[in-house]
Z-matrix of the N, CA and C atoms (Angstrom, degrees):
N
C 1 1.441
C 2 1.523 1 108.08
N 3 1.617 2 107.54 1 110.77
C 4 1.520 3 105.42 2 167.75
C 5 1.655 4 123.40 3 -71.00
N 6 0.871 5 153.96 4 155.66
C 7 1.238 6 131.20 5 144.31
C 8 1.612 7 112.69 6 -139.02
N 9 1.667 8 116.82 7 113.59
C 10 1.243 9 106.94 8 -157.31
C 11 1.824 10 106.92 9 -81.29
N 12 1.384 11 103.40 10 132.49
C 13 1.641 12 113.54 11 -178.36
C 14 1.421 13 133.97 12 -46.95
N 15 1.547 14 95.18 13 -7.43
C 16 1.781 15 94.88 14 -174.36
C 17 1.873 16 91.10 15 -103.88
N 18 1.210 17 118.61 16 27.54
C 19 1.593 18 105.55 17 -176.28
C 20 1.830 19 73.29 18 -123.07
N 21 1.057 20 160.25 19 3.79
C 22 1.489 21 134.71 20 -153.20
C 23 1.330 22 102.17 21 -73.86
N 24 1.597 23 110.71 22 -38.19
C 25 1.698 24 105.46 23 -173.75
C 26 1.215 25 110.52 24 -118.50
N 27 0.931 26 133.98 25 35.86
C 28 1.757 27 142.16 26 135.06
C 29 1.789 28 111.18 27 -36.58
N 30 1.124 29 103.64 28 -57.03
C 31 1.950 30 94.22 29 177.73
C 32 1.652 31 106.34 30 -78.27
N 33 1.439 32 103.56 31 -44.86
C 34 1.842 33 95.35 32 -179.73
C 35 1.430 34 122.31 33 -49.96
N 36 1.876 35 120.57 34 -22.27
C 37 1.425 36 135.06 35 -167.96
C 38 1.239 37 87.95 36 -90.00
N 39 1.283 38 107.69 37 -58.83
C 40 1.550 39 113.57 38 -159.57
C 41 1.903 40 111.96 39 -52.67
N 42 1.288 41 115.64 40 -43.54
C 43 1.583 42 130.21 41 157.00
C 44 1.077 43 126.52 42 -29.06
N 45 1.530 44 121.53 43 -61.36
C 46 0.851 45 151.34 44 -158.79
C 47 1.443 46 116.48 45 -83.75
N 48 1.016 47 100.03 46 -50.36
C 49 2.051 48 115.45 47 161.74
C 50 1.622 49 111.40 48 -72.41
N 51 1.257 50 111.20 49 -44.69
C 52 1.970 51 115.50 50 172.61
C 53 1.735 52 95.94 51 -44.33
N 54 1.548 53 98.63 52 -72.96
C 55 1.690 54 99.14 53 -174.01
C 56 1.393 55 120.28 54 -39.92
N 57 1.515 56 108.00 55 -47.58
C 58 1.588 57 107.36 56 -173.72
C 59 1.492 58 111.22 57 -54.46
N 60 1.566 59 123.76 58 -46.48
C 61 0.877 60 120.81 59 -139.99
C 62 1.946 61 82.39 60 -109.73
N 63 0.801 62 137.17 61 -46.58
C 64 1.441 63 125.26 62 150.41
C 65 1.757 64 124.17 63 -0.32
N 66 1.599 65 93.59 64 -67.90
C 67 1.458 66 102.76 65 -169.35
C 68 1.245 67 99.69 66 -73.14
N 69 1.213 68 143.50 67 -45.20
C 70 1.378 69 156.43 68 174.17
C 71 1.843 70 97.52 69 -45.12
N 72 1.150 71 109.06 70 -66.38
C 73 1.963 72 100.06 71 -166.47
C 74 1.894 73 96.38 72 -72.60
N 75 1.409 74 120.39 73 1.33
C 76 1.417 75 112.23 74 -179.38
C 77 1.591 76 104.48 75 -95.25
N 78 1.308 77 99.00 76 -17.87
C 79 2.193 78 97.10 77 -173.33
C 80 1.220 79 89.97 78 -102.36
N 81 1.704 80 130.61 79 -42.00
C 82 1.901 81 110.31 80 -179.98
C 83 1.251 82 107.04 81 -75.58
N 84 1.588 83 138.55 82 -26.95
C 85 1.432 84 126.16 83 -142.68
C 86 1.806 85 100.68 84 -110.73
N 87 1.654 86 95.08 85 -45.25
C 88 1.266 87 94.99 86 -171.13
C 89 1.322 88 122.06 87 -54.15
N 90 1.494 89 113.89 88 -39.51
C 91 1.653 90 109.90 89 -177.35
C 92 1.603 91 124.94 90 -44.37
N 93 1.764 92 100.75 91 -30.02
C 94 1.536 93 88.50 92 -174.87
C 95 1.594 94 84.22 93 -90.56
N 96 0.942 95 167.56 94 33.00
C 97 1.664 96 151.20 95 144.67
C 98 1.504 97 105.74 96 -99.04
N 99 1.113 98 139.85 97 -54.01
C 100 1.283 99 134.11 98 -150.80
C 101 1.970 100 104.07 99 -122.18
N 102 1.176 101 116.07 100 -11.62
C 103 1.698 102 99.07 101 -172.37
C 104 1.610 103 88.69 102 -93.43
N 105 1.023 104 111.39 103 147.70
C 106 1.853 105 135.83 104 152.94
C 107 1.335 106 116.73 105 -81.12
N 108 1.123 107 117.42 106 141.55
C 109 1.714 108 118.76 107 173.76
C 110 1.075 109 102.99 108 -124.98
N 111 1.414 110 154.66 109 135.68
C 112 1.523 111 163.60 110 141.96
C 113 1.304 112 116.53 111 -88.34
N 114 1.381 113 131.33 112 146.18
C 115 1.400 114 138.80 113 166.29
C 116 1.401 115 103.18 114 -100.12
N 117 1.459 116 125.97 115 115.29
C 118 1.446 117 104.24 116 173.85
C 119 1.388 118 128.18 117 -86.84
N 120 1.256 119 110.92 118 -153.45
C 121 1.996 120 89.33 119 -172.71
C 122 2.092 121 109.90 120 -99.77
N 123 2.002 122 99.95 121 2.80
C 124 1.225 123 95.86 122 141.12
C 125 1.164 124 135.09 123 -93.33
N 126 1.464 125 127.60 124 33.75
C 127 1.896 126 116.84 125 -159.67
C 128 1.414 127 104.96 126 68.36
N 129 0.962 128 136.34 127 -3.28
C 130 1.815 129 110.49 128 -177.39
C 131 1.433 130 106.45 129 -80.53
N 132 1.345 131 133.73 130 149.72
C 133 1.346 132 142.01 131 -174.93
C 134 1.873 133 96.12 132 -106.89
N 135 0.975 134 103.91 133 97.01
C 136 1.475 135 123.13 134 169.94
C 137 1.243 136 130.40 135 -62.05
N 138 1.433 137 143.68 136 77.17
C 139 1.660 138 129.37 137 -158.15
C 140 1.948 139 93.28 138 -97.32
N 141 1.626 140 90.97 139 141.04
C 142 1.642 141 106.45 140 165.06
C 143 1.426 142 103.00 141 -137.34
N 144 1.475 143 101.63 142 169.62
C 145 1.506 144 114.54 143 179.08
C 146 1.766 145 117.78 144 -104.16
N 147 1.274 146 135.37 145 93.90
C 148 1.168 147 112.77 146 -155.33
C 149 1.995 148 97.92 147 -75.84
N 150 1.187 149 100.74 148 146.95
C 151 1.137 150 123.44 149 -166.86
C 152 2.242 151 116.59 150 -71.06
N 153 1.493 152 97.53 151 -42.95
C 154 1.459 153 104.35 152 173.38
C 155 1.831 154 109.35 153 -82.29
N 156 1.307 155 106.22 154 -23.54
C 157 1.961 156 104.72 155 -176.52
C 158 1.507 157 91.67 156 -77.58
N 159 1.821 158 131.32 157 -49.21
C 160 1.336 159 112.50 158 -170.93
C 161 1.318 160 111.17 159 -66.76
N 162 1.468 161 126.38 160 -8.69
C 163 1.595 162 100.92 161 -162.37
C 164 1.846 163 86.09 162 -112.09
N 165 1.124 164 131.63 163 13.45
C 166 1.345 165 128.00 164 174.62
C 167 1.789 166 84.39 165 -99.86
N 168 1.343 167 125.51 166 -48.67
C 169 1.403 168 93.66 167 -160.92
C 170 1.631 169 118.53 168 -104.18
N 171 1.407 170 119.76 169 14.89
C 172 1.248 171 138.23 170 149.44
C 173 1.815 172 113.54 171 -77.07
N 174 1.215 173 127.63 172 -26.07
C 175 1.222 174 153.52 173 157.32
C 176 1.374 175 105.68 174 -54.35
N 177 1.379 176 123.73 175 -57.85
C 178 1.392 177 109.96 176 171.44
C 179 1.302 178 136.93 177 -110.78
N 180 1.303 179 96.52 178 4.78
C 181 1.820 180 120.30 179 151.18
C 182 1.627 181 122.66 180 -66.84
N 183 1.368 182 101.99 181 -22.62
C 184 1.926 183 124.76 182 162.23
C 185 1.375 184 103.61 183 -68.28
N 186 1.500 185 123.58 184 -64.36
C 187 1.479 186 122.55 185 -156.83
C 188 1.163 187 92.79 186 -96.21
N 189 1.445 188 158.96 187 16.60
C 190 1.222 189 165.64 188 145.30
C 191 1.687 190 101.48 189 -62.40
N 192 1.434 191 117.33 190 -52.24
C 193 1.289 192 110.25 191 -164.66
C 194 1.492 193 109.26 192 -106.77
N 195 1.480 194 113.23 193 -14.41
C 196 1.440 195 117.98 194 143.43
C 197 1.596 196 134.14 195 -35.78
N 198 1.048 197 88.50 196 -64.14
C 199 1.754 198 106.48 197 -178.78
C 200 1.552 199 123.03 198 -74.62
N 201 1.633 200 110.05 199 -12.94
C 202 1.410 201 126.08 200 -170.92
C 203 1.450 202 82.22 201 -83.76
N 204 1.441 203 120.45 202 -77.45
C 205 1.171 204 132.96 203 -160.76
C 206 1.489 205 101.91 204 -43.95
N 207 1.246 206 120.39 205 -58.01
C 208 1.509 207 129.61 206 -172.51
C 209 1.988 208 121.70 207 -65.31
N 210 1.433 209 94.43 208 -26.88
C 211 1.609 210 103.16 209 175.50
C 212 1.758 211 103.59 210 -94.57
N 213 1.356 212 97.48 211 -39.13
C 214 1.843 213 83.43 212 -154.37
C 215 1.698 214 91.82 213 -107.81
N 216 1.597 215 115.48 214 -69.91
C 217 1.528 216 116.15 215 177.91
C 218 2.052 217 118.36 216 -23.18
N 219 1.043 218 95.04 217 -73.67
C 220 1.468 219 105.43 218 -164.09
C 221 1.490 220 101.91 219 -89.62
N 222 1.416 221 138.31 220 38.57
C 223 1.658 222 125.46 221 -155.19
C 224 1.767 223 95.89 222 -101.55
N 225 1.437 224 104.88 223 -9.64
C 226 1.872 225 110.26 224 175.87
C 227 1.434 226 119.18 225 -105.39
N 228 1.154 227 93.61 226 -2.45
C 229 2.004 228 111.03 227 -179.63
C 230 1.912 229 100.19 228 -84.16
N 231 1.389 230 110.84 229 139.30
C 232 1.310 231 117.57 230 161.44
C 233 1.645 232 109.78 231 -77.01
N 234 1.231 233 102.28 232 175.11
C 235 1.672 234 113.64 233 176.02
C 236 1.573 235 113.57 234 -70.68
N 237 1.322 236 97.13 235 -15.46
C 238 1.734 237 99.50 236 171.74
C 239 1.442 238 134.13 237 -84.34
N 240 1.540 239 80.22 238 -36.79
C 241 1.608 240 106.15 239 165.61
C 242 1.162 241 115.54 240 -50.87
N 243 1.065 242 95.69 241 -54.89
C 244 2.005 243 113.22 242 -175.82
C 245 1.354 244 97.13 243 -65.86
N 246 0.987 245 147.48 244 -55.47
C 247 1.548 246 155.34 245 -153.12
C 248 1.758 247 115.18 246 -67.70
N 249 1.334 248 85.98 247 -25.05
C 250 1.598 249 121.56 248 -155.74
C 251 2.065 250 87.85 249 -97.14
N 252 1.120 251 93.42 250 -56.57
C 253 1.868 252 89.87 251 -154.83
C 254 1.891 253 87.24 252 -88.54
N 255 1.084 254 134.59 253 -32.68
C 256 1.289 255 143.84 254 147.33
C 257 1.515 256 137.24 255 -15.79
N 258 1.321 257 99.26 256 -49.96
C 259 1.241 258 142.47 257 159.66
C 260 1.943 259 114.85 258 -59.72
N 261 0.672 260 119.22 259 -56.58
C 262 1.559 261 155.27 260 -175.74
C 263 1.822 262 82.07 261 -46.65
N 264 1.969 263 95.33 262 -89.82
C 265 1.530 264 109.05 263 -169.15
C 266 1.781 265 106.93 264 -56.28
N 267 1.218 266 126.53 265 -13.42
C 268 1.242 267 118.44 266 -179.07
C 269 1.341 268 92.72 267 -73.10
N 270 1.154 269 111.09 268 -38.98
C 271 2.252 270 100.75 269 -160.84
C 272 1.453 271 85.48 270 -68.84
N 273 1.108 272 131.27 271 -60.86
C 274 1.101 273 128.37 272 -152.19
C 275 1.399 274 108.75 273 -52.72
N 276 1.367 275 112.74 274 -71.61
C 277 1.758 276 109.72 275 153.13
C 278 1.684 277 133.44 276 -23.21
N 279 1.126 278 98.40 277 -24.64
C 280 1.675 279 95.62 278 -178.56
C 281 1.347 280 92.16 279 -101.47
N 282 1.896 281 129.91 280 -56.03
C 283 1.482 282 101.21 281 155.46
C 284 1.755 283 153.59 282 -0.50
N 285 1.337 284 74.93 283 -60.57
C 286 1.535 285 99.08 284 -174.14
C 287 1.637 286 105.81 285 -66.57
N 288 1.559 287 110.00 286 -42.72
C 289 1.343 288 102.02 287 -158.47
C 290 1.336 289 100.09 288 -91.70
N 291 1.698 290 137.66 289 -22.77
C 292 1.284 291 109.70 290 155.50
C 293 1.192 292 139.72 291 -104.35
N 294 1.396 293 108.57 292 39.31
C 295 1.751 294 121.27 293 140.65
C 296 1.675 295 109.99 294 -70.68
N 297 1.426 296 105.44 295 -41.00
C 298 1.519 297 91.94 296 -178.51
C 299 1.313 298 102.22 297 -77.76
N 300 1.083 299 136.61 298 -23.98
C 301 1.541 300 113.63 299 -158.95
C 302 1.701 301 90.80 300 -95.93
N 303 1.054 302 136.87 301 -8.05
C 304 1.462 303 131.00 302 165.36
C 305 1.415 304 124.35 303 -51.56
N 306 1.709 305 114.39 304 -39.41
C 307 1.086 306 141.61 305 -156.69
C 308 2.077 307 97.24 306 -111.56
N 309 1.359 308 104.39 307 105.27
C 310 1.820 309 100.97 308 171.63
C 311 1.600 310 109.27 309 -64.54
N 312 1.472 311 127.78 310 -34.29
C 313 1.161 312 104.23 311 -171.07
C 314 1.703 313 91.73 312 -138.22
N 315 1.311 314 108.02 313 95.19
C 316 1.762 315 106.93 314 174.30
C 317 1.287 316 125.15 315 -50.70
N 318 1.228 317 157.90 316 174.56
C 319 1.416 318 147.28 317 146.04
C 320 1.738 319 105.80 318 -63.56
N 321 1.203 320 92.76 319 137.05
C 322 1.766 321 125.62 320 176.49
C 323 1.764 322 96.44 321 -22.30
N 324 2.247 323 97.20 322 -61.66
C 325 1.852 324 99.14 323 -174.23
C 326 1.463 325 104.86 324 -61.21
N 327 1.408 326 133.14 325 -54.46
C 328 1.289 327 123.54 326 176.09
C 329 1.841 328 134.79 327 -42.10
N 330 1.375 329 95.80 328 -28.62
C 331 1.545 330 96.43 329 171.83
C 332 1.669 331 114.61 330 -98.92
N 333 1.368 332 95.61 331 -19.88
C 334 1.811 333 96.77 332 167.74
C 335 2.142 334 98.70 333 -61.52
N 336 1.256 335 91.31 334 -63.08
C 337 1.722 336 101.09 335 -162.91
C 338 1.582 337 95.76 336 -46.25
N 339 1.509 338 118.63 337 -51.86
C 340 1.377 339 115.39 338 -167.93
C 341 2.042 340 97.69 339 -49.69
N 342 1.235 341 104.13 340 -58.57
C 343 2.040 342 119.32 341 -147.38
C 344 2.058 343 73.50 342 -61.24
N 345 1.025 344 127.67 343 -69.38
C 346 1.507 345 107.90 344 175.26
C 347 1.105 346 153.76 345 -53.82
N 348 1.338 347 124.97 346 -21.28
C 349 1.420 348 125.20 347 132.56
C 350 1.512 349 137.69 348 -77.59
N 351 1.170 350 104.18 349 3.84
C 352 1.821 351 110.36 350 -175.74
C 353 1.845 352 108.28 351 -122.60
N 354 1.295 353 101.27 352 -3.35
C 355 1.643 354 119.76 353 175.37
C 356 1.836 355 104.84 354 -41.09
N 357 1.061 356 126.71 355 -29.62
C 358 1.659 357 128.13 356 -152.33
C 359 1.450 358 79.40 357 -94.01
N 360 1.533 359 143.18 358 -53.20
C 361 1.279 360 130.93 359 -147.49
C 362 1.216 361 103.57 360 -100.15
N 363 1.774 362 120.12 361 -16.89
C 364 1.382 363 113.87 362 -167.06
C 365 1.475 364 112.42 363 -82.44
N 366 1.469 365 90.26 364 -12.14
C 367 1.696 366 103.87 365 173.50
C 368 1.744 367 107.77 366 -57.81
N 369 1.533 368 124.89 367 -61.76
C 370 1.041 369 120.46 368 146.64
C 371 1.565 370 143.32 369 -5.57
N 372 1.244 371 101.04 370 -53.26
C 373 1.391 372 121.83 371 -168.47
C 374 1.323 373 105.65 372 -85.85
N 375 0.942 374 126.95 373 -46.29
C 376 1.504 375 126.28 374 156.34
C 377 1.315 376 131.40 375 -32.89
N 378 1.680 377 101.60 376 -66.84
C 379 1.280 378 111.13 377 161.29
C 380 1.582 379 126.26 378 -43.37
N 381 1.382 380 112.65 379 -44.02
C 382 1.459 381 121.58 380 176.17
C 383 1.474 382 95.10 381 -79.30
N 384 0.871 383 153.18 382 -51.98
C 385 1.611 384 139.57 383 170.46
C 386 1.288 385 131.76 384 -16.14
N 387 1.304 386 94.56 385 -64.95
C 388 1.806 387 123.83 386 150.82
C 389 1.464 388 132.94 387 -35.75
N 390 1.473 389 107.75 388 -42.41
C 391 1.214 390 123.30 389 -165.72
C 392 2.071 391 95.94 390 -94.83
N 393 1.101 392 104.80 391 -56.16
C 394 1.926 393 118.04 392 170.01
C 395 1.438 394 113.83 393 -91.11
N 396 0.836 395 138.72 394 -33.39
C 397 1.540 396 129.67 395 179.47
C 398 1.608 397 100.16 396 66.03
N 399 1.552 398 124.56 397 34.28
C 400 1.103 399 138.40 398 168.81
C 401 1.369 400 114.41 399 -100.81
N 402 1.221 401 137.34 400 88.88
C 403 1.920 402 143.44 401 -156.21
C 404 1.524 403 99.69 402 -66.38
N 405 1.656 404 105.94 403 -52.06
C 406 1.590 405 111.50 404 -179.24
C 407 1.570 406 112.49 405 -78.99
N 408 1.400 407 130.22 406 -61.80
C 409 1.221 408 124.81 407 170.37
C 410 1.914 409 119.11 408 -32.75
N 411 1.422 410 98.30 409 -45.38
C 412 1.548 411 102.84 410 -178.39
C 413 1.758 412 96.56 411 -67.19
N 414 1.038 413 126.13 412 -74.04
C 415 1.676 414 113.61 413 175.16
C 416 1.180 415 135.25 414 -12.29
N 417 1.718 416 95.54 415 -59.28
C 418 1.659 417 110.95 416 -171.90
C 419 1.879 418 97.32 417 -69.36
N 420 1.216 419 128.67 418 -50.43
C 421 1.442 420 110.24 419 178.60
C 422 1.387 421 106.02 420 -80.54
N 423 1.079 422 154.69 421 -36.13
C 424 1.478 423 122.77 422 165.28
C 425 1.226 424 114.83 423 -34.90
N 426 1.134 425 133.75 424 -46.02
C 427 1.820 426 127.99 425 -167.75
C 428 2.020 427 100.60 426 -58.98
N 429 1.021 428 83.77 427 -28.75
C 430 2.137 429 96.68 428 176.11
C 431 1.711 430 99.28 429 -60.27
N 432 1.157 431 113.28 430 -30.63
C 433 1.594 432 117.36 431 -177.04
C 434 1.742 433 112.43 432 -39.59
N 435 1.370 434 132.94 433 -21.54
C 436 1.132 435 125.78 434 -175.64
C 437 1.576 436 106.04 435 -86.85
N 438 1.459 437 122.61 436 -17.20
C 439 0.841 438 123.98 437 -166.06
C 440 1.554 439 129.32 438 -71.16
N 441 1.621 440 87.41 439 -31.23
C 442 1.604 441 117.33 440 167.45
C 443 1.870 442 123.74 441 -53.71
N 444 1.027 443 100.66 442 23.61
C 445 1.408 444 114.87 443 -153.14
C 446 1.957 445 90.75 444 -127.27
N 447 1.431 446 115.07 445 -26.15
C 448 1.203 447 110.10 446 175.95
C 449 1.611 448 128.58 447 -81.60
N 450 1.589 449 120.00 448 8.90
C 451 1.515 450 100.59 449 170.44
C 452 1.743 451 96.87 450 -106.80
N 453 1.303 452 111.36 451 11.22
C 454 1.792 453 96.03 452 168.99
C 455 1.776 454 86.31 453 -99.54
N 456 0.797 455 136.95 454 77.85
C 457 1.781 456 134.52 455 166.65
C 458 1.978 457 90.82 456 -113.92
N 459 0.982 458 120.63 457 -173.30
C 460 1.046 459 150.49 458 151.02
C 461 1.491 460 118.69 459 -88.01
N 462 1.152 461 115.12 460 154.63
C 463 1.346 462 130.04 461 167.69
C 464 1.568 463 117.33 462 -51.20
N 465 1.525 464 89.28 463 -68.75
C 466 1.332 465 100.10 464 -174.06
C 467 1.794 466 95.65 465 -152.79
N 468 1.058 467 113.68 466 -169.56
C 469 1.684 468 131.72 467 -164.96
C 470 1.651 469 113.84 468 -93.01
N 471 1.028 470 131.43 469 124.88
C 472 1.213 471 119.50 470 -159.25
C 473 1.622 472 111.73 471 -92.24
């Protein structure tokens, strides 16, 4: 197995920028798709989250940055490559998540920094939440989320 060294952090960058910019089009964009506003019958302006619009458009804010990464990002990387630099952002991801879960109440900057760089997989995790009602199990395989990135690899190197 070759795997050439200047591709190792192509998925860890690539992650890392999806999430940023993920969480970012989910707090400016999402509100006009998925929050509700009510007036109640005192004047109060009531905000909710409807529950089927967030998980349709977090749903395709996943395969949005799936398919980027997988069609255009990684389209010169082999499956090893990918497997290889893939690998990398998973530790890091599973890292990440048990520092937080070590800590019951993180600092405010630490759980901001975490919810913005881990935004692409937590989308995941949600979804699997939903599906198991497992909080930790759903975590621990979201961090696998980079991995999904290995059947658009190439064969081999051209």
């Amino acid at each position: 197995m070759k795997v050439r060294k200047q591709t190792l952090w192509r998925v860890p960058i690539y992650c890392l920028i999806a999430s940023w910019l993920s969480f970012y089009v989910t707090v400016y964009l999402g509100r006009f798709f998925f929050v509700v506003t009510t007036v109640g019958e005192d004047g109060v302006v009531v905000g909710s989250i409807d529950q089927v619009r967030s998980g349709i458009f977090n749903g395709v804010l996943f395969l949005i940055v799936l398919l980027l990464g997988g069609l255009w990002a990684f389209r010169s990387m082999t499956r090893a490559e990918i497997a290889v630099s893939a690998g990398i952002m998973t530790v890091v991801y599973l890292v990440a998540l048990g520092l937080l879960r070590m800590f019951p109440q993180p600092p405010v900057s630490v759980t901001v920094a975490a919810a913005t760089l881990r935004n692409w997989p937590s989308i995941l995790t949600s979804l699997l939440f939903k599906a198991t009602g497992q909080p930790t199990l759903s975590a621990v395989l979201a961090c696998l989320a980079p991995l999904l990135f290995i059947p658009f690899g190439r064969k081999q190197v051209q």
